[in-house]
ChimeraX commands (.cxc) that place a marker at each C-alpha (Angstrom):
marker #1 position 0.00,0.00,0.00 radius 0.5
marker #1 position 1.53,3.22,-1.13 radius 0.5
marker #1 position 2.48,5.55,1.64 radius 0.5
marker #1 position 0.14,8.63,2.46 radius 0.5
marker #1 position -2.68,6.20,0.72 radius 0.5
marker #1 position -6.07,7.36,2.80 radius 0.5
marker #1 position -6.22,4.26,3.58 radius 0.5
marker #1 position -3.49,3.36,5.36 radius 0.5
marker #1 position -3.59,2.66,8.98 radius 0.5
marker #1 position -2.07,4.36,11.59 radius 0.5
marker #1 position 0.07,1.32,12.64 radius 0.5
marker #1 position 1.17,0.69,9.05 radius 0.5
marker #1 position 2.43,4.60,8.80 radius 0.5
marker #1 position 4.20,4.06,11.60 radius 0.5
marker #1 position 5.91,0.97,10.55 radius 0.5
marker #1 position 6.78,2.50,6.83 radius 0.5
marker #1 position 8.14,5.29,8.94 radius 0.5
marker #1 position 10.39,3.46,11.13 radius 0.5
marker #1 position 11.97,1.37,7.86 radius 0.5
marker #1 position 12.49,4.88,6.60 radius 0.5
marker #1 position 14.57,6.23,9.95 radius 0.5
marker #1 position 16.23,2.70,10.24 radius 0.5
marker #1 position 17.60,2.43,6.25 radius 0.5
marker #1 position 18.52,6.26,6.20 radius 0.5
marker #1 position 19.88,6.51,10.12 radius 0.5
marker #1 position 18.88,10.12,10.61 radius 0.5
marker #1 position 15.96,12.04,8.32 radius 0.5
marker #1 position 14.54,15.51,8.58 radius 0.5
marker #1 position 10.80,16.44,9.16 radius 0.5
marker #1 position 10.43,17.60,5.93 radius 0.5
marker #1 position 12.09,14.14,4.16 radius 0.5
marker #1 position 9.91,11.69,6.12 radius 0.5
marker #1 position 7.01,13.75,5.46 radius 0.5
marker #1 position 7.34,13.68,2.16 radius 0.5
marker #1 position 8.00,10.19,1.48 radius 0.5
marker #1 position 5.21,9.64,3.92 radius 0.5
marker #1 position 3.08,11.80,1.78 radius 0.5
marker #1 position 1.52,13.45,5.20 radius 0.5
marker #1 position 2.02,16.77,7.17 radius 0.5
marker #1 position 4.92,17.58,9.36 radius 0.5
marker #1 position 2.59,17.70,12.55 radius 0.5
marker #1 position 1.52,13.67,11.87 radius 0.5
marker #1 position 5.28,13.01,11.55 radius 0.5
marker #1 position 5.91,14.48,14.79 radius 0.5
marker #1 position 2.99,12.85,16.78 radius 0.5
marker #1 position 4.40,9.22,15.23 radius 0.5
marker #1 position 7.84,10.08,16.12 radius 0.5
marker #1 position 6.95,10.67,19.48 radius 0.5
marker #1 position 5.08,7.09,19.29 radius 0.5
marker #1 position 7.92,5.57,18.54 radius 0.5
marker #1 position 10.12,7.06,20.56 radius 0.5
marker #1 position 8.18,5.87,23.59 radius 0.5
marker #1 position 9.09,2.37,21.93 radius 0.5
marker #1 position 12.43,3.42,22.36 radius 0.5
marker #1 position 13.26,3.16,18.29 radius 0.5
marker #1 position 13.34,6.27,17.17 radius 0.5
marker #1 position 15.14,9.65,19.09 radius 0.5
marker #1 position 13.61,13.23,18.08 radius 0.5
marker #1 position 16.44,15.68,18.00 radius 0.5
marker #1 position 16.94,19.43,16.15 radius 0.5
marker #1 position 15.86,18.93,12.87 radius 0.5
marker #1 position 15.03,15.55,12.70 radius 0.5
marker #1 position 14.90,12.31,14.00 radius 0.5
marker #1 position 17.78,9.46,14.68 radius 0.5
marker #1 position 17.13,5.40,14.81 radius 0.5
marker #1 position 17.63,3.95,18.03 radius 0.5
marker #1 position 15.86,0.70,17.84 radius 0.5
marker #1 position 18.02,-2.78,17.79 radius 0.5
marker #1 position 21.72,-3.05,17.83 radius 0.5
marker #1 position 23.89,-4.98,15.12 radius 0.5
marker #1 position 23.20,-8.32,15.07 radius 0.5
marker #1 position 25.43,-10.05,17.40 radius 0.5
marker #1 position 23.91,-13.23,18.92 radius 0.5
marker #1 position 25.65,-13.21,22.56 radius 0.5
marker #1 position 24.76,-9.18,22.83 radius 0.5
marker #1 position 20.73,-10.04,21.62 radius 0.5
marker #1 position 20.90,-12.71,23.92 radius 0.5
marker #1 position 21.54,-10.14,26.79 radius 0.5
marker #1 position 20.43,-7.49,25.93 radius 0.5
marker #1 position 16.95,-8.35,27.26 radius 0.5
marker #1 position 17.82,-9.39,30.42 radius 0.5
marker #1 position 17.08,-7.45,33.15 radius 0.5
marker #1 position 16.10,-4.63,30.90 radius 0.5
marker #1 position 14.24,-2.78,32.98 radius 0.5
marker #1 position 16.65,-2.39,35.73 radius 0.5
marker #1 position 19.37,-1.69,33.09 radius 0.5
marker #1 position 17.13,1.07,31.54 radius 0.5
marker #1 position 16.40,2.78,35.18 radius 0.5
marker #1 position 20.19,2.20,35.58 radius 0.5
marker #1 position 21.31,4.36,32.31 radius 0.5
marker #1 position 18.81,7.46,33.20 radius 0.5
marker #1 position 20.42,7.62,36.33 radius 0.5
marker #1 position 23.93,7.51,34.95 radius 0.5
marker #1 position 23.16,9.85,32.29 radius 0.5
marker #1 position 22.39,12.66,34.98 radius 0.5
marker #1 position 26.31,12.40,35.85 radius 0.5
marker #1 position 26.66,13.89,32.13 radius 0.5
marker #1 position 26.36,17.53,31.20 radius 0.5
marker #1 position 26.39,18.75,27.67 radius 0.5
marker #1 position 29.93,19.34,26.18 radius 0.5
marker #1 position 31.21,16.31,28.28 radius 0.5
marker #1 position 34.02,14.37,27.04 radius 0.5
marker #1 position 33.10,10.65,27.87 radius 0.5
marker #1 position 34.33,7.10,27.49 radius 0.5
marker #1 position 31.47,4.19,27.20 radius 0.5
marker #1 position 32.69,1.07,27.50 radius 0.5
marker #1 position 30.58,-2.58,26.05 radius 0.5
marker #1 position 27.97,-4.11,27.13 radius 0.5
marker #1 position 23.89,-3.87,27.24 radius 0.5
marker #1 position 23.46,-1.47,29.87 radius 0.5
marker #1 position 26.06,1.23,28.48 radius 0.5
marker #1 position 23.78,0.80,25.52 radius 0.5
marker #1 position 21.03,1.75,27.24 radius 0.5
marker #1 position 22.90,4.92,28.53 radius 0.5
marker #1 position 24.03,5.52,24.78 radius 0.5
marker #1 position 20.37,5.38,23.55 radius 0.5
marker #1 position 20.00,8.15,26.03 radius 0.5
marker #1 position 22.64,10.31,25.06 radius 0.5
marker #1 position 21.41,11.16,21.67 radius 0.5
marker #1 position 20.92,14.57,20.57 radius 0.5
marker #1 position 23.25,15.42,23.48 radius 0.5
marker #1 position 26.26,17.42,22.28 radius 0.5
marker #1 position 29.36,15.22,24.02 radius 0.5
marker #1 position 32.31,14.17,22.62 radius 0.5
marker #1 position 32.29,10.06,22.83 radius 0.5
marker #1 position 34.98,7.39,22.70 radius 0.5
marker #1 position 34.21,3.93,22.72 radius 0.5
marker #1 position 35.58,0.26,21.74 radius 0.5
marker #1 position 31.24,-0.80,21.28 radius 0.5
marker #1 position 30.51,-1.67,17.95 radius 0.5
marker #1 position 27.08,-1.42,18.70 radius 0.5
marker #1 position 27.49,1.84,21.13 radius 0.5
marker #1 position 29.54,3.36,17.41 radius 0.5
marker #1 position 26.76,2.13,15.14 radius 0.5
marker #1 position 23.86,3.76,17.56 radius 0.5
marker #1 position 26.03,7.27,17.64 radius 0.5
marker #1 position 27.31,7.65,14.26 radius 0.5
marker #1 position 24.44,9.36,12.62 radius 0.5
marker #1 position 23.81,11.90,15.78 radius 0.5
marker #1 position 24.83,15.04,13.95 radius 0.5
marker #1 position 24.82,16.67,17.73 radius 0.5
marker #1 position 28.28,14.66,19.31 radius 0.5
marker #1 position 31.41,13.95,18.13 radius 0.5
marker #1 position 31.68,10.06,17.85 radius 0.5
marker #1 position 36.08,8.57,17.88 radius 0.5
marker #1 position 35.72,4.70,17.97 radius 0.5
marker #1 position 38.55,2.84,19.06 radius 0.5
marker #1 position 40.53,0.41,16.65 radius 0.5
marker #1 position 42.19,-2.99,17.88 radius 0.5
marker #1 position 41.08,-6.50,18.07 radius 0.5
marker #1 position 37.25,-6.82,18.04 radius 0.5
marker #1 position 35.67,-9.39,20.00 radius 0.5
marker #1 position 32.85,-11.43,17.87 radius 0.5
marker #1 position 30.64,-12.10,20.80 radius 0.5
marker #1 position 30.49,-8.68,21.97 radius 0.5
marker #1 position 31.11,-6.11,19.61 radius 0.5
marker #1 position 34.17,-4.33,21.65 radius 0.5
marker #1 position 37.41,-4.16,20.74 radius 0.5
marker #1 position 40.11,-4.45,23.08 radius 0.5
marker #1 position 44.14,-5.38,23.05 radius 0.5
marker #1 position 47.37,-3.66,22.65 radius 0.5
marker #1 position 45.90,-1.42,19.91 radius 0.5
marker #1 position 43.34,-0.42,21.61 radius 0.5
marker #1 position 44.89,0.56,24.64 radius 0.5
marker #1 position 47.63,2.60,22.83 radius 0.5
marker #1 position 44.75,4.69,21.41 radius 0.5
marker #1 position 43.13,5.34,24.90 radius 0.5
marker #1 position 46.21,6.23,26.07 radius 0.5
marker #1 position 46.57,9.59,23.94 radius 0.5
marker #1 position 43.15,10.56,25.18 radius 0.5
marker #1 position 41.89,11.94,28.16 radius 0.5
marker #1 position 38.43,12.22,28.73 radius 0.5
marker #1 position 36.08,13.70,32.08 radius 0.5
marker #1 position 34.23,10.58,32.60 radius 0.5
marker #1 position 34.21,6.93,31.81 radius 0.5
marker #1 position 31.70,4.80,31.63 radius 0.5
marker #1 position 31.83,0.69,32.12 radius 0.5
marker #1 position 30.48,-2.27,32.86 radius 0.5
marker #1 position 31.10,-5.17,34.56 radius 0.5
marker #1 position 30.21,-8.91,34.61 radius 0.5
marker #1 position 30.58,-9.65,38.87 radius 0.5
marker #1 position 31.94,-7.73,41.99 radius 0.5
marker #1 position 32.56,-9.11,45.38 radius 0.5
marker #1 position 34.59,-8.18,48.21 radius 0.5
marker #1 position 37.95,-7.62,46.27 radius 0.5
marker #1 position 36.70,-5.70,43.44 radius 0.5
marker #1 position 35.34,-5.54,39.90 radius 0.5
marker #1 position 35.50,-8.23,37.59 radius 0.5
marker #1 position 34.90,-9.19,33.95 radius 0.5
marker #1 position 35.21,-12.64,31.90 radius 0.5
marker #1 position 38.07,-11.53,29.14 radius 0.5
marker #1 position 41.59,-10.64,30.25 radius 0.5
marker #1 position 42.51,-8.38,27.33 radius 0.5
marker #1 position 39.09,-6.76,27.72 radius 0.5
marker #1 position 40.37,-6.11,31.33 radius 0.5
marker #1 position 43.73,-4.29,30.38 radius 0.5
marker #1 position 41.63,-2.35,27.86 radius 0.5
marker #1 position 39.15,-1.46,30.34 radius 0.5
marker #1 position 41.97,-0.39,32.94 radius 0.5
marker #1 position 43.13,1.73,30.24 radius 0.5
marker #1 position 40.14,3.62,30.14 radius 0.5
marker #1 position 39.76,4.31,34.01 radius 0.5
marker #1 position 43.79,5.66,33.55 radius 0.5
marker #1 position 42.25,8.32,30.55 radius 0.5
marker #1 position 38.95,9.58,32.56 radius 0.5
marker #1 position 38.97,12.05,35.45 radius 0.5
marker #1 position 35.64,9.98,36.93 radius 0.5
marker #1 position 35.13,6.44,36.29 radius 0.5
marker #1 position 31.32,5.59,36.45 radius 0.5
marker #1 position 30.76,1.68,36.92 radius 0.5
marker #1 position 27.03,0.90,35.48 radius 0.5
marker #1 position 25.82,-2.66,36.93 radius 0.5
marker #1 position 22.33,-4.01,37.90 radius 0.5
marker #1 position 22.02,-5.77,41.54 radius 0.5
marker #1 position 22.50,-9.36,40.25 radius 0.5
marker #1 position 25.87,-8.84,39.59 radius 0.5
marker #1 position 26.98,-8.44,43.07 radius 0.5
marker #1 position 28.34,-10.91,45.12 radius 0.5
marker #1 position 30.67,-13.09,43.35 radius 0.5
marker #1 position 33.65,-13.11,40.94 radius 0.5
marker #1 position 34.49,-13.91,37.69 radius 0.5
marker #1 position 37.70,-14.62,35.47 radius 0.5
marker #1 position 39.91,-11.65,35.51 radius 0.5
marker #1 position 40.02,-8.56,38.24 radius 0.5
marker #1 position 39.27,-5.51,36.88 radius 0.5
marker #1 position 39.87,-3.08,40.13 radius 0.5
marker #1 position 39.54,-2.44,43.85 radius 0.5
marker #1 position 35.97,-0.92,44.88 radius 0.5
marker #1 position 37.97,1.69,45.92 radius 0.5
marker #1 position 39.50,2.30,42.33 radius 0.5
marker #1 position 36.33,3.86,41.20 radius 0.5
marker #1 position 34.33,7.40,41.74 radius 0.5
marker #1 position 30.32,6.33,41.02 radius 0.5
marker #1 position 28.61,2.92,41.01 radius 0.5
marker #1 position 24.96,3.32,39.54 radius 0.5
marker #1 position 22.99,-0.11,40.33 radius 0.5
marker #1 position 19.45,-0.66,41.16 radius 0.5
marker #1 position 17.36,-0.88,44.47 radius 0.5
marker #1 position 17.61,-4.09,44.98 radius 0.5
marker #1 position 21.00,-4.20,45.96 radius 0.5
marker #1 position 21.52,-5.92,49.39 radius 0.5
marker #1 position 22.12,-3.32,52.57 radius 0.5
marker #1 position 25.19,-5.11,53.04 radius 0.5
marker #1 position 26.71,-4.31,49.61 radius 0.5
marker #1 position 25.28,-0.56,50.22 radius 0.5
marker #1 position 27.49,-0.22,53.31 radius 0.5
marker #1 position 30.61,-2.08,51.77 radius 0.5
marker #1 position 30.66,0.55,48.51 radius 0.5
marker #1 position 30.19,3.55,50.72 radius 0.5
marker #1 position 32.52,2.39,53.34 radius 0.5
marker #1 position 35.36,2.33,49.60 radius 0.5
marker #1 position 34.51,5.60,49.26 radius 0.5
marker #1 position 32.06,5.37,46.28 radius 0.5
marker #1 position 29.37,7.64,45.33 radius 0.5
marker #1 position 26.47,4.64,45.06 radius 0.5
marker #1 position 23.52,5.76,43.25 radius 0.5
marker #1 position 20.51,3.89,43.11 radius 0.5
marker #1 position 18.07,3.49,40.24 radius 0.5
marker #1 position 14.56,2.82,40.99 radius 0.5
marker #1 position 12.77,0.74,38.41 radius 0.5
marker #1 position 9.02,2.26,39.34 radius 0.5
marker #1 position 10.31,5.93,39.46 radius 0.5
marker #1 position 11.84,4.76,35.74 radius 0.5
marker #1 position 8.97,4.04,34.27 radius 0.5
marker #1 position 6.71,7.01,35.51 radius 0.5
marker #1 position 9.42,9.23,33.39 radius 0.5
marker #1 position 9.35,10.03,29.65 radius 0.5
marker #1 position 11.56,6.78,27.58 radius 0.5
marker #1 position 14.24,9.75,26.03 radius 0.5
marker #1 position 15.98,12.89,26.65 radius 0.5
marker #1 position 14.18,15.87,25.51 radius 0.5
marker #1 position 14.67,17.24,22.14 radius 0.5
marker #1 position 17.50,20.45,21.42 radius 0.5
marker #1 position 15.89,23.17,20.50 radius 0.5
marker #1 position 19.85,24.22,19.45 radius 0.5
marker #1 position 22.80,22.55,19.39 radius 0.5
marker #1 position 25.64,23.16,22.00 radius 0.5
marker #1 position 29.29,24.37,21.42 radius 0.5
marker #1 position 31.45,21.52,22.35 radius 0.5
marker #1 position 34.26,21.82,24.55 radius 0.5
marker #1 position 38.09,20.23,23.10 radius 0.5
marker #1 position 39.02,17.46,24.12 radius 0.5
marker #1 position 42.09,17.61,25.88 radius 0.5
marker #1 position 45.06,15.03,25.39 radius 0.5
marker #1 position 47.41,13.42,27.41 radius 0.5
marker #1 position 51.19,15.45,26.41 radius 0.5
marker #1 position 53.19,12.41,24.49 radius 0.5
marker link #1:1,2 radius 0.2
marker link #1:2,3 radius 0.2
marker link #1:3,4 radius 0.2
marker link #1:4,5 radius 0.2
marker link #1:5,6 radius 0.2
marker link #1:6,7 radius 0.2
marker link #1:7,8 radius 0.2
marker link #1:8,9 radius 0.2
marker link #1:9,10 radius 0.2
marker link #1:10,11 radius 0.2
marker link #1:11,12 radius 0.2
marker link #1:12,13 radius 0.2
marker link #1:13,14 radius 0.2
marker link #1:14,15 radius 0.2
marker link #1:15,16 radius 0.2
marker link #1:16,17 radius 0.2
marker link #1:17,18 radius 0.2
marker link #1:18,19 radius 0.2
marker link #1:19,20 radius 0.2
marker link #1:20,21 radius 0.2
marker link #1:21,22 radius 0.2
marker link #1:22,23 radius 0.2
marker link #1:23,24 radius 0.2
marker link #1:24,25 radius 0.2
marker link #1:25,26 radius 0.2
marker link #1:26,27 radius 0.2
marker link #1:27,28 radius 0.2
marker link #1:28,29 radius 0.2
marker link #1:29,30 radius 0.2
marker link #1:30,31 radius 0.2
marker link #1:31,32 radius 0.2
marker link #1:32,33 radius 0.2
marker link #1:33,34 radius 0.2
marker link #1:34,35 radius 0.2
marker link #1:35,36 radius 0.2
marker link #1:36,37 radius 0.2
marker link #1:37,38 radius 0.2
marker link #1:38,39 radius 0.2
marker link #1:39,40 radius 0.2
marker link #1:40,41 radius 0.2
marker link #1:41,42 radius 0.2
marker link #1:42,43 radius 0.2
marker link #1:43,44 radius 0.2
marker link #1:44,45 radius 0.2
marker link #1:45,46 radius 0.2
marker link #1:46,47 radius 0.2
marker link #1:47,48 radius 0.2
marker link #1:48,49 radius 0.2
marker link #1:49,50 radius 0.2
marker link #1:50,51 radius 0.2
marker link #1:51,52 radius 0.2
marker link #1:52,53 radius 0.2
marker link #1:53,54 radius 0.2
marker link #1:54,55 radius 0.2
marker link #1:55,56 radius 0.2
marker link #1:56,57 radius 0.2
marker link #1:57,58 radius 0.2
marker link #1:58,59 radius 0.2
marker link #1:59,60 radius 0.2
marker link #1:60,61 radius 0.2
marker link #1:61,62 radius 0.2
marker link #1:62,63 radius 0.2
marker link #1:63,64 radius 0.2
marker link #1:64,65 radius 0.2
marker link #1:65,66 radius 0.2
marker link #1:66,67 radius 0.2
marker link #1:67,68 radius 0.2
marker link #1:68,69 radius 0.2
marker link #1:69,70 radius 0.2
marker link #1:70,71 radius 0.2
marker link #1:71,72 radius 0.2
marker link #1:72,73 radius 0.2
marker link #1:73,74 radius 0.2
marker link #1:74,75 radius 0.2
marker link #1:75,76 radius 0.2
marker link #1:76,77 radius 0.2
marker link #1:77,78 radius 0.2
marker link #1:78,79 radius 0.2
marker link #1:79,80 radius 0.2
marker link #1:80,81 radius 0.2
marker link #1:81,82 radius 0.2
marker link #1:82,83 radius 0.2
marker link #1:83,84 radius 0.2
marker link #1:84,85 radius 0.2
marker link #1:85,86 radius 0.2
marker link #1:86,87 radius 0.2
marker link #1:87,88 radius 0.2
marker link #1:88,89 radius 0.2
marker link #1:89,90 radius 0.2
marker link #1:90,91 radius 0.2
marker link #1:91,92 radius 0.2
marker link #1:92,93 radius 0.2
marker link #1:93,94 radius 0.2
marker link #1:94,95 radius 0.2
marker link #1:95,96 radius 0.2
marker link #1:96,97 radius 0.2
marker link #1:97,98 radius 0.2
marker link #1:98,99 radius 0.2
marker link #1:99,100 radius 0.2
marker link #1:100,101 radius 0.2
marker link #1:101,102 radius 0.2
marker link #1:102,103 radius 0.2
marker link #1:103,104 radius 0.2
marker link #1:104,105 radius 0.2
marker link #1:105,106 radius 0.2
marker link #1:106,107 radius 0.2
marker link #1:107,108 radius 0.2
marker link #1:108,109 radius 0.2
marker link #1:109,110 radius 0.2
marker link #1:110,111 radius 0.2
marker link #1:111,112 radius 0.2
marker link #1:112,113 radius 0.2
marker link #1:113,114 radius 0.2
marker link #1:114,115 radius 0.2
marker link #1:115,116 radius 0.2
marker link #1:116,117 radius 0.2
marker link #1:117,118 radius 0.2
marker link #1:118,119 radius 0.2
marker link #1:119,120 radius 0.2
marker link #1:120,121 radius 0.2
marker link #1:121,122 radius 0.2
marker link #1:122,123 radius 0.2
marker link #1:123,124 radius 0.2
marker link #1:124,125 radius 0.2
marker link #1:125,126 radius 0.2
marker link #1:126,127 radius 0.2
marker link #1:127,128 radius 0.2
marker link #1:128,129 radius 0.2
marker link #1:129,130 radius 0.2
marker link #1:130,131 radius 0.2
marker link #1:131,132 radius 0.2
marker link #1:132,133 radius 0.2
marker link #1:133,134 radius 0.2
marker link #1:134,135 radius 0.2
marker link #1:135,136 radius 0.2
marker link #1:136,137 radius 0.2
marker link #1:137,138 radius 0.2
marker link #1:138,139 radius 0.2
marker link #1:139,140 radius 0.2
marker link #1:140,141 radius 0.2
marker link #1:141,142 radius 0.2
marker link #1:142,143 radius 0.2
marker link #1:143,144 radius 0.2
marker link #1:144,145 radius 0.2
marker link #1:145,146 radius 0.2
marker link #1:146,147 radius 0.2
marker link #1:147,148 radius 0.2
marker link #1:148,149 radius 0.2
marker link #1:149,150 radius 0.2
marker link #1:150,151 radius 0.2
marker link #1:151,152 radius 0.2
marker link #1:152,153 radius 0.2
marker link #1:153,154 radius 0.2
marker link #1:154,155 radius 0.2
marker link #1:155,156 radius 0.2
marker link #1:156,157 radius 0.2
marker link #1:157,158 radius 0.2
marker link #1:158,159 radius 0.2
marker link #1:159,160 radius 0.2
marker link #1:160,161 radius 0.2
marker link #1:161,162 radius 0.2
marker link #1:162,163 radius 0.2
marker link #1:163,164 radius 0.2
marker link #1:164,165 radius 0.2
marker link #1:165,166 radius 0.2
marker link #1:166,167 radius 0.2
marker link #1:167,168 radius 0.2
marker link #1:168,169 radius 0.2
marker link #1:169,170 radius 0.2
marker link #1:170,171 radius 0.2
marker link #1:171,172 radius 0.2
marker link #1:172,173 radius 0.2
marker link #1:173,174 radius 0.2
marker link #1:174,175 radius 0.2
marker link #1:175,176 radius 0.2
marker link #1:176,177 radius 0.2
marker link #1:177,178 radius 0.2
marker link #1:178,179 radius 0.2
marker link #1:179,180 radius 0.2
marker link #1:180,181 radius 0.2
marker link #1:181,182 radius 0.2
marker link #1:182,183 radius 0.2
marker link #1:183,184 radius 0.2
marker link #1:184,185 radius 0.2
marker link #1:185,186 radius 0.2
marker link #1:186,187 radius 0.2
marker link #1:187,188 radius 0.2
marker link #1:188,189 radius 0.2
marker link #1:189,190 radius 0.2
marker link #1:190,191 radius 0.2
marker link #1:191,192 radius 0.2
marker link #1:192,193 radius 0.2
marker link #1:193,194 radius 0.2
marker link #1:194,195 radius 0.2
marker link #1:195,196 radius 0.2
marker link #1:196,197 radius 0.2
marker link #1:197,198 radius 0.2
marker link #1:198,199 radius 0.2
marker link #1:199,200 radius 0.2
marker link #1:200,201 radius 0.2
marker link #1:201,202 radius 0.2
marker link #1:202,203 radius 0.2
marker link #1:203,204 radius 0.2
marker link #1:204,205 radius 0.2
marker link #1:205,206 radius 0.2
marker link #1:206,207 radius 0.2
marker link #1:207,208 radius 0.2
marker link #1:208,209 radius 0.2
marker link #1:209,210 radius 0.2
marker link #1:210,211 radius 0.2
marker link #1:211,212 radius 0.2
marker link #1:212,213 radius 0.2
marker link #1:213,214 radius 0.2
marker link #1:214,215 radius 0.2
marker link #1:215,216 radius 0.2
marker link #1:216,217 radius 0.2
marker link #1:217,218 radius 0.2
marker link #1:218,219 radius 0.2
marker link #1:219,220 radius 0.2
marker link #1:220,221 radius 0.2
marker link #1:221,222 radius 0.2
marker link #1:222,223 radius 0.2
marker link #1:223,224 radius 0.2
marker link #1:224,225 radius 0.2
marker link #1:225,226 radius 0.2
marker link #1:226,227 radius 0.2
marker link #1:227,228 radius 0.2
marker link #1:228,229 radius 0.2
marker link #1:229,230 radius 0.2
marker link #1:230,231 radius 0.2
marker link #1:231,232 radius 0.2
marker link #1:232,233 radius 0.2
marker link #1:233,234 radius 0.2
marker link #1:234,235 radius 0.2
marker link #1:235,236 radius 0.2
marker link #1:236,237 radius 0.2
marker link #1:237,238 radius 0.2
marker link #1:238,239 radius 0.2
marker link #1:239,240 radius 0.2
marker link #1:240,241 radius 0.2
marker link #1:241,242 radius 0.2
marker link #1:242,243 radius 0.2
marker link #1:243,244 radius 0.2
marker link #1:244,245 radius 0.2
marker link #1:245,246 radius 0.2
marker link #1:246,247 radius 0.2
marker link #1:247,248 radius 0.2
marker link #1:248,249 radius 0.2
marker link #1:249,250 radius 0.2
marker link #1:250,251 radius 0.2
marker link #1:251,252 radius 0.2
marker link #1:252,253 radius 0.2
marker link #1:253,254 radius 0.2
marker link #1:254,255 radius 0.2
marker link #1:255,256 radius 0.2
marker link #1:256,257 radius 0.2
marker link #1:257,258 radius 0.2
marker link #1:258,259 radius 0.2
marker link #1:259,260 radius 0.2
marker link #1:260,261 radius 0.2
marker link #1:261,262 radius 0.2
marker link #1:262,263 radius 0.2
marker link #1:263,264 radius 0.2
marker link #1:264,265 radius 0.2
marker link #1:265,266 radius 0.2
marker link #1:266,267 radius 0.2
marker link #1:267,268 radius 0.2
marker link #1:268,269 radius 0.2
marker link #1:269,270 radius 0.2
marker link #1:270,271 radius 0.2
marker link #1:271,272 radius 0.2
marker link #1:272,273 radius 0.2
marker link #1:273,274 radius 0.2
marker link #1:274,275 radius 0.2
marker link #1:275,276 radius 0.2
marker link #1:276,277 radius 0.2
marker link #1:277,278 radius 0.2
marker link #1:278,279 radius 0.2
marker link #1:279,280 radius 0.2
marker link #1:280,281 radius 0.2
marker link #1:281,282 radius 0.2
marker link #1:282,283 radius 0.2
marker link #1:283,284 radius 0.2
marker link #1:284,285 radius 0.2
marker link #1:285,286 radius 0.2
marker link #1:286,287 radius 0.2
view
């Protein structure tokens, strides 16, 4: 059925006009409405329709896809897990992030999450995420520098001696991670050279931010990442135990907890900018 056809459901629009942000990454008002063959106002109403479905983000001039990630099997397979906590999670870490911010995101599902809410955001952002790059690089409002080395097939990062030799030139104000266990001596995660790259990144940032639902606390897992002490923020959910409260705090960590009911009374993405804000250089590490 030809778009704009008068009889063409509301539903079907929609779906035509999510095809049309997905294949083209970011459109204007004024494109979609005229492939759509309807008024600007009916774009905007469906936009914000499916930005509530988290797949589309409304920014100056236009609108940005932010449905699905690349199609990486281990990454799909987690990405739904939890999800709610991980969303809460992300709008809380996002408030640690003012516009003009220089920050590092790590891998992972729940730095997606805080990606997805970063767009239309003027930041400068480094990261080794395939899928965190792929999300970013059509936002016309940040400057995007993705991070070469060895890429890891399961996860989309990259990581190794490359990698690390990049990060190392850069400094940014915050970074960003996550992590696959914590107990009593620290922060863990499952792939060595993902650890060195990762302790790279907490070396470049003024503020390391460690993103991390509940059920990740209290065990370990292949390769130590860091003390609890190591790190400036820890933004988990409310379900973490009291005890686990009291050990973070007692490190010295800001702990900031996301609630998942006070998450979903609050709009899905960031508000749109009405203009875009100068950026701030990023400053490097002297060589």
């Amino acid at each position: 059925m030809p778009a704009g056809h008068p009889t063409t459901t509301v539903q079907e629009r929609r779906t035509q006009l999510l095809e049309l942000i997905r294949s083209r990454r970011f459109a204007t008002l004024d494109e979609l409405a005229g492939a759509l063959g309807v008024s600007e106002s009916t774009i905007r109403r469906d936009l914000e329709y499916l930005e509530k479905q988290g797949d589309a983000k409304r920014i100056h001039g236009g609108a940005l896809y932010t449905g699905s990630s690349p199609k990486l099997p281990h990454f799909e397979t987690r990405q739904p897990m939890r999800w709610e906590q991980k969303r809460a999670i992300a709008r809380k870490a996002v408030e640690l992030i003012s516009a003009g911010d220089s920050v590092l995101l790590d891998g992972g599902t729940t730095t997606y999450e805080v990606a997805r809410l970063l767009l239309g955001m003027p930041l400068h952002v480094v990261t080794n995420s395939l899928p965190v790059a792929n999300l970013l690089a059509s936002d016309p409002t940040s400057d995007l520098v993705f991070v070469g080395g060895n890429v890891c097939p399961r996860t989309g990062v990259t990581q190794g001696p490359q990698a690390d030799a990049m990060i190392a030139s850069l400094r940014v104000r915050k970074a960003i991670l996550s992590v696959a266990s914590a107990d009593e001596e620290g922060f863990f995660n499952n792939n060595l050279l993902l650890v060195e790259t990762e302790r790279a990144m907490m070396r470049a940032a003024d503020e390391v931010i460690i993103v991390a639902d509940s059920s990740k606390f209290g065990y370990r897992s292949l390769a130590l990442l860091c003390k609890l002490e190591d790190v400036d923020y820890v933004v988990t959910d409310t379900e973490l135990p009291e005890a686990w409260r009291e050990r973070l705090t007692s490190a010295g960590v800001r702990l900031i907890l996301a609630s998942v009911a006070e998450s979903a009374e609050e709009p899905v993405l960031r508000p749109v900018l009405d203009a875009p804000t100068q950026l701030s250089p990023v400053p490097t590490n002297k060589v």
